[in-house]
C-alpha positions as CSV (number, residue, x, y, z in Angstrom):
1,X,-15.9,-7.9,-37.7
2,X,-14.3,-4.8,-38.5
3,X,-11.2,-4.8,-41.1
4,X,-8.4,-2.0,-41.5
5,X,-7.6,-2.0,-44.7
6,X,-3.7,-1.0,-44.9
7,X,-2.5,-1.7,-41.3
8,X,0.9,-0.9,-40.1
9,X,1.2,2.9,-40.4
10,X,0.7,5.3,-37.7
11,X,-3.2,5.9,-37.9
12,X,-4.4,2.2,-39.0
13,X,-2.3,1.6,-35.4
14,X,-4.0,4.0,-33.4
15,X,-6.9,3.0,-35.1
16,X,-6.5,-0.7,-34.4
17,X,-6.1,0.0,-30.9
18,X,-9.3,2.0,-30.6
19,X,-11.3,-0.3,-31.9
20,X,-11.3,-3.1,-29.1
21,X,-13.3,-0.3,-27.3
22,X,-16.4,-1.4,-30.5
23,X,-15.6,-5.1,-31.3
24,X,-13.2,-7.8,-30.2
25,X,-13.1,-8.9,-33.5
26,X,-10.6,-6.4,-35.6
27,X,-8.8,-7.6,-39.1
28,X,-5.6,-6.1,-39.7
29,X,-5.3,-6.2,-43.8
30,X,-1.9,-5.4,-45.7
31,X,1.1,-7.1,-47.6
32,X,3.0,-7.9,-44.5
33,X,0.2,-7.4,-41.3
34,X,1.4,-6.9,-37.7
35,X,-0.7,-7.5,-34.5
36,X,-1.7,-4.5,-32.6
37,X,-3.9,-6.3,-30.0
38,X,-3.1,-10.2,-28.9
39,X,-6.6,-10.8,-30.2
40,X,-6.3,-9.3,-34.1
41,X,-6.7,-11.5,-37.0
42,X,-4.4,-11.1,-40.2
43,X,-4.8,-11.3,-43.4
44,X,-2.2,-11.0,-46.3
45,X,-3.6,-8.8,-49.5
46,X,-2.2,-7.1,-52.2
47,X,-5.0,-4.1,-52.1
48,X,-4.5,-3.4,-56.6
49,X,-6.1,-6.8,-56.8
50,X,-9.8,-6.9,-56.6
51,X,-9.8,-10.8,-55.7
52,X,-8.1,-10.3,-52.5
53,X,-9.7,-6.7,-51.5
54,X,-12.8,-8.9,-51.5
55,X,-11.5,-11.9,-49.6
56,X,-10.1,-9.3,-47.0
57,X,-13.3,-7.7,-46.7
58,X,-15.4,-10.8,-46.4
59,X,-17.3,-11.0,-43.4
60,X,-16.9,-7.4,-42.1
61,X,-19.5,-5.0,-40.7
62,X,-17.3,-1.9,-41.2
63,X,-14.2,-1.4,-43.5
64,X,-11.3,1.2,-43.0
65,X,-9.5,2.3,-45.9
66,X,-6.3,4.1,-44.0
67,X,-3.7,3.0,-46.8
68,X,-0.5,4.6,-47.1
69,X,1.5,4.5,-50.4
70,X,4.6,5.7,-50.6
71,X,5.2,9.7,-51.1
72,X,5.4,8.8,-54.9
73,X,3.2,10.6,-57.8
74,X,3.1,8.2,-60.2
75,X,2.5,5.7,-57.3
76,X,-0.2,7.4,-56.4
77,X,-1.7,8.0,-59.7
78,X,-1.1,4.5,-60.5
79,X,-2.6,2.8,-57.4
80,X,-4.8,5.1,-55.8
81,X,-7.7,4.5,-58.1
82,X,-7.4,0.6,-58.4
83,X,-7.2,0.5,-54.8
84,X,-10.8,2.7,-54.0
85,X,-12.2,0.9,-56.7
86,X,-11.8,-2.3,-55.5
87,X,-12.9,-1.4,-51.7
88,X,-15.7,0.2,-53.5
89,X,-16.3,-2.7,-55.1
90,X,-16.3,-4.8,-52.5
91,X,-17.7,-3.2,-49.8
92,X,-21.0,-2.8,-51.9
93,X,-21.5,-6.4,-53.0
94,X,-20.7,-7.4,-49.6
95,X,-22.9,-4.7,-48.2
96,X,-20.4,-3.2,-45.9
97,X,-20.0,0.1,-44.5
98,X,-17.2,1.9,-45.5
99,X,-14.8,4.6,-43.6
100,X,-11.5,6.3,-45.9
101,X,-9.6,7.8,-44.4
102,X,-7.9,10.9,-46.3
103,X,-5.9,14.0,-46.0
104,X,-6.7,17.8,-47.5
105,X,-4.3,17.8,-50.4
106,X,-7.2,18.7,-52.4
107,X,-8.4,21.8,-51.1
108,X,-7.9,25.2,-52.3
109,X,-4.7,26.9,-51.4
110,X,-6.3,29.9,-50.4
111,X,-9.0,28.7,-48.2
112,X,-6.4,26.9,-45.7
113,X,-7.1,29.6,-42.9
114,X,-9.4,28.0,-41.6
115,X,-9.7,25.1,-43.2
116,X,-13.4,23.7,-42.9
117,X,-15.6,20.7,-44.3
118,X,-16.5,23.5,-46.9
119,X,-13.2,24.3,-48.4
120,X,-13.4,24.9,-52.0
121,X,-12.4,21.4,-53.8
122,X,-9.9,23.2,-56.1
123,X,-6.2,20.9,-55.7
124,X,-3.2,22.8,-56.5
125,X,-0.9,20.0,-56.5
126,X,-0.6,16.8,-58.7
127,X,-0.9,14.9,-55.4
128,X,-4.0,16.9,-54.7
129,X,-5.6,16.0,-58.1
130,X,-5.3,12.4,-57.0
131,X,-7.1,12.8,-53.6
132,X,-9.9,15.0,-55.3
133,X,-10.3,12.3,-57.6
134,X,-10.7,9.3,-55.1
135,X,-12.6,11.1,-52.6
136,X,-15.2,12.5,-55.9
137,X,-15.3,8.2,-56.7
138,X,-16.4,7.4,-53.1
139,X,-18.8,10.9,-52.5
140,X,-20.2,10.1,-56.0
141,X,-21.2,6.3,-54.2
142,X,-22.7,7.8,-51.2
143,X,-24.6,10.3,-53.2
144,X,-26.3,7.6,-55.0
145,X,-27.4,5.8,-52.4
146,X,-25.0,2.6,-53.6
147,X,-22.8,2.7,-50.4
148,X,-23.1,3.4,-46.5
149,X,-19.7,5.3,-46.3
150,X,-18.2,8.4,-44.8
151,X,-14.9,10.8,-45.2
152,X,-12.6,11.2,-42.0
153,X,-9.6,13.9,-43.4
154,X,-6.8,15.0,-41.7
155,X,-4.1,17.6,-40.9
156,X,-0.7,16.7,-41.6
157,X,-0.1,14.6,-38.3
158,X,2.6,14.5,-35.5
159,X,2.3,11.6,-32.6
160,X,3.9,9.0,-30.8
161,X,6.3,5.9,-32.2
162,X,5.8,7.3,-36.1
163,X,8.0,5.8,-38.4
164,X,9.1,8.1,-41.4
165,X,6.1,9.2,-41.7
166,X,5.8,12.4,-39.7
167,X,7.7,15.3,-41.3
168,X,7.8,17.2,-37.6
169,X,8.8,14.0,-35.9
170,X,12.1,14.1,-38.8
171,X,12.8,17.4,-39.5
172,X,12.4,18.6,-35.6
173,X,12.1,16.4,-32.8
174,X,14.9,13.9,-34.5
175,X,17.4,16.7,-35.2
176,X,17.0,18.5,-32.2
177,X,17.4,15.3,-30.1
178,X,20.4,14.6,-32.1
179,X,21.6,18.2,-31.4
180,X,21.2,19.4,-34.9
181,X,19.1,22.2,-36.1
182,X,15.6,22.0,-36.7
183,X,14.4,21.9,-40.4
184,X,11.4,23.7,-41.4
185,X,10.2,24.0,-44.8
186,X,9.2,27.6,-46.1
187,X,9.0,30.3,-43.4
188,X,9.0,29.7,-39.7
189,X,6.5,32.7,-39.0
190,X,3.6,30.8,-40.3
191,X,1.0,29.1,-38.4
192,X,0.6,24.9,-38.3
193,X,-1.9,22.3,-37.6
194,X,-1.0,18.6,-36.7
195,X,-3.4,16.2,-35.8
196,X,-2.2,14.2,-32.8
197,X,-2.1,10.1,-34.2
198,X,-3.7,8.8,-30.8
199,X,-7.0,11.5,-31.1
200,X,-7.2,10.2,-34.9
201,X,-7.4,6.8,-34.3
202,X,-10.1,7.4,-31.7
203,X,-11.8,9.4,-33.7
204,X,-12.2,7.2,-36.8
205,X,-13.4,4.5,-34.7
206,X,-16.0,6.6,-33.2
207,X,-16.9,7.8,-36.8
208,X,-17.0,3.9,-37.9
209,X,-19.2,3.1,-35.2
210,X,-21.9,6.1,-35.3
211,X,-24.5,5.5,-37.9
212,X,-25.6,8.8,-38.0
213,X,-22.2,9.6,-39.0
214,X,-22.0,7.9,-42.3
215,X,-22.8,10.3,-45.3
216,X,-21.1,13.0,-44.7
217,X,-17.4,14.5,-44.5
218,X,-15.6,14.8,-41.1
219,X,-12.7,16.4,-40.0
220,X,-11.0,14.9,-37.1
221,X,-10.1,16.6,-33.8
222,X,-7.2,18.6,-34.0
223,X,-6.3,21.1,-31.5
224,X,-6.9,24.9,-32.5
225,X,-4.7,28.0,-32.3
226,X,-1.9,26.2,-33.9
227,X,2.2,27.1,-33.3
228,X,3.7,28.9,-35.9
229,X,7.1,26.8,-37.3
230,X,9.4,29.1,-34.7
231,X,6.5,28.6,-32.1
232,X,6.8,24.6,-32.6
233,X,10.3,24.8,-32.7
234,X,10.8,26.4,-29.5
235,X,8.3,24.7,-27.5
236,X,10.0,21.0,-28.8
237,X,13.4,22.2,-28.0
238,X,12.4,23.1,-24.2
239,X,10.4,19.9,-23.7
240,X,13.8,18.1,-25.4
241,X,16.2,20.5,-23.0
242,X,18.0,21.8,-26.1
243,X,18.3,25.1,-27.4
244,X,15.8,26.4,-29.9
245,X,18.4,26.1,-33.4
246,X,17.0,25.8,-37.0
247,X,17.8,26.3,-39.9
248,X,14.8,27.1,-42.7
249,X,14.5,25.1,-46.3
250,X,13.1,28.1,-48.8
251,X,11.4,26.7,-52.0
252,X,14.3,27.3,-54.3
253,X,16.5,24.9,-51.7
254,X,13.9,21.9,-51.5
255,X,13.8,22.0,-55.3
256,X,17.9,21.3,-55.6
257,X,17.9,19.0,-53.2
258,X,14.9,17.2,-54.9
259,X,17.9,16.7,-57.4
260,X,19.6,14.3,-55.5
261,X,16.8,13.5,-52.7
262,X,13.9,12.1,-54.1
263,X,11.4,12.3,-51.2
264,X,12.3,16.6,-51.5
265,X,11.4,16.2,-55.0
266,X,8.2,15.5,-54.3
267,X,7.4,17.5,-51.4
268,X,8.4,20.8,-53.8
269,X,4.6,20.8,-54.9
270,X,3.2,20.7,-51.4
271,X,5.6,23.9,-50.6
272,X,2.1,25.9,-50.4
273,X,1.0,24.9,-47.4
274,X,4.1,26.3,-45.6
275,X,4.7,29.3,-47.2
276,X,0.6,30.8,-45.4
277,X,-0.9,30.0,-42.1
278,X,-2.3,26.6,-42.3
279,X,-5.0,26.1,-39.7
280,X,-7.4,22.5,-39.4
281,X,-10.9,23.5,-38.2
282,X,-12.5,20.4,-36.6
283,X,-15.0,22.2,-34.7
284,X,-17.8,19.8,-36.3
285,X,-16.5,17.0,-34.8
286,X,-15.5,18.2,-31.3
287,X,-19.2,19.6,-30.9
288,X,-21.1,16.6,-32.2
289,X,-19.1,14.5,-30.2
290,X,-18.1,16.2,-27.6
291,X,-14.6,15.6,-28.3
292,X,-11.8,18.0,-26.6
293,X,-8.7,17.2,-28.9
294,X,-5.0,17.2,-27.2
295,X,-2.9,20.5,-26.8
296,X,0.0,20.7,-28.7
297,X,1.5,21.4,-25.3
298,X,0.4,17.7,-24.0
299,X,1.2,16.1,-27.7
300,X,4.7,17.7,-27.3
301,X,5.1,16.4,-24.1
302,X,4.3,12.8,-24.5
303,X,6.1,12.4,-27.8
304,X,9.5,13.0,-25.6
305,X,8.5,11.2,-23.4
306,X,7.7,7.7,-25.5
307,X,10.6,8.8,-27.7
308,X,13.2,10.7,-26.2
309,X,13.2,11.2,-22.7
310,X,15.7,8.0,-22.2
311,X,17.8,8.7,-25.1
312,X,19.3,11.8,-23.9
């Protein structure tokens, strides 16, 4: 058995597709699960209470922790450490393996070109405090021999059928589409990685299934030599037919909005990794595995298509 812990988002789905490749038994865990394959099992848990991250996790050779929370602070300061120490907890008295998967909120600011398995651990955000500190919980496990488990991170990520949850899929293929301007947070003129949702959820599976893997910090393929925000911008537009109009959001503007917007509010902090290039290196992964991620190009491509070819 192998169990997604947070199912419904847009990796735990990729994910859960991936996996039939491994096992044909997968169990979808969340408050309100969804079948991805005909064949998934689900299973109904509130992931704050230790009683049912253990009954979730019963039975499973490999866990995935690819929760979700909402884009909330004190959510996240509030849930985020019940929730790892529960999977903790249970994955080690059932003796399961263990697979989070996280995001890079809690590297330095000034080591985000590239950005490597060795970026300095320095967060400059509040959110970024909050990853540091879950991901020190789980690396202070593995360290100490108490748990199999491993680290999968991610760039911010861009892909297929994403629900709110993609700030390029809202900001610029949704406005363009709609013949409205693109949005782009800080400057346009700096370089951007996205990690494309369907090469994330193969690559986690892989990870979860490649015991050699476990021990160790992994960033998933993400395709190099990323567009800058005028570069993305341009290249959506033409695959959309529409011409290349945008409009950019400074610092100062996402903060007033944050005053009636709540969502901007919190996304003020994360202003940073817009206003330098921000490049993902996942060149450990690609040449361990052998993994060639997709172009932007391609990704761009067969958004439109799934999305927004037919809806012209």
């Amino acid at each position: 058995m192998q169990t997604v812990l947070g199912a419904g988002g847009a990796i735990s789905t990729e994910l859960a597709r991936a996996l039939k490749k491994y096992t044909n038994r997968i169990r979808l865990v969340s408050r309100n699960p969804k079948r991805v394959n005909d064949s998934d099992e689900l299973f109904k848990a509130d992931l704050t209470k230790p009683n049912e991250v253990l009954q979730a996790v019963q039975d499973s050779d490999i866990v995935y922790l690819t929760v979700g929370l909402p884009y909330n602070l004190k959510v996240w300061r509030t849930n985020w450490p019940v929730i790892m120490k529960n999977v903790i907890k249970a994955c080690k008295q059932l003796n399961t393996k263990l697979v989070f998967f996280d995001n890079i909120y809690m590297y330095d600011k000034n080591s985000l070109n590239p950005i490597t398995e060795d970026a300095p651990i320095n967060p400059p955000s509040e959110k970024g405090k909050v990853r540091a500190e879950i991901a020190e919980m789980l690396l202070n496990e593995i360290k100490s021999g108490n748990l199999k488990a491993l680290i999968a991170r991610c760039a911010d990520f861009y892909g297929p059928n994403i629900k709110n949850t993609s700030l390029l899929t809202e900001t610029v293929f949704k406005n363009l589409s709609q013949g409205k301007k693109a949005n782009w947070l800080g400057s346009v003129k700096f370089k951007h990685s996205f990690t494309y949702t369907p090469d994330a959820g193969k690559a986690t599976a892989l990870l979860g299934n490649t015991d050699s893997a476990y021990g160790e910090v992994w960033h998933l393929p993400t395709a190099p030599n990323p567009f800058t925000g005028e570069e993305w911008i341009k290249n959506i537009a033409e695959e959309l037919g529409v011409e290349a109009r945008y409009q950019v959001a400074p610092k100062f503007l996402v903060r007033i909005i944050g005053l009636f917007q709540p969502i901007m509010k919190e996304i003020v902090e994360m202003m940073y990794q817009y206003d330098r290039d921000y490049v993902f290196d996942s060149s450990k992964f690609e040449k361990r595995f052998e993994f060639t991620p997709t172009s932007y190009t391609e990704g761009i491509k067969n958004i439109v298509d799934v999305e927004f070819r037919n809806t012209k």
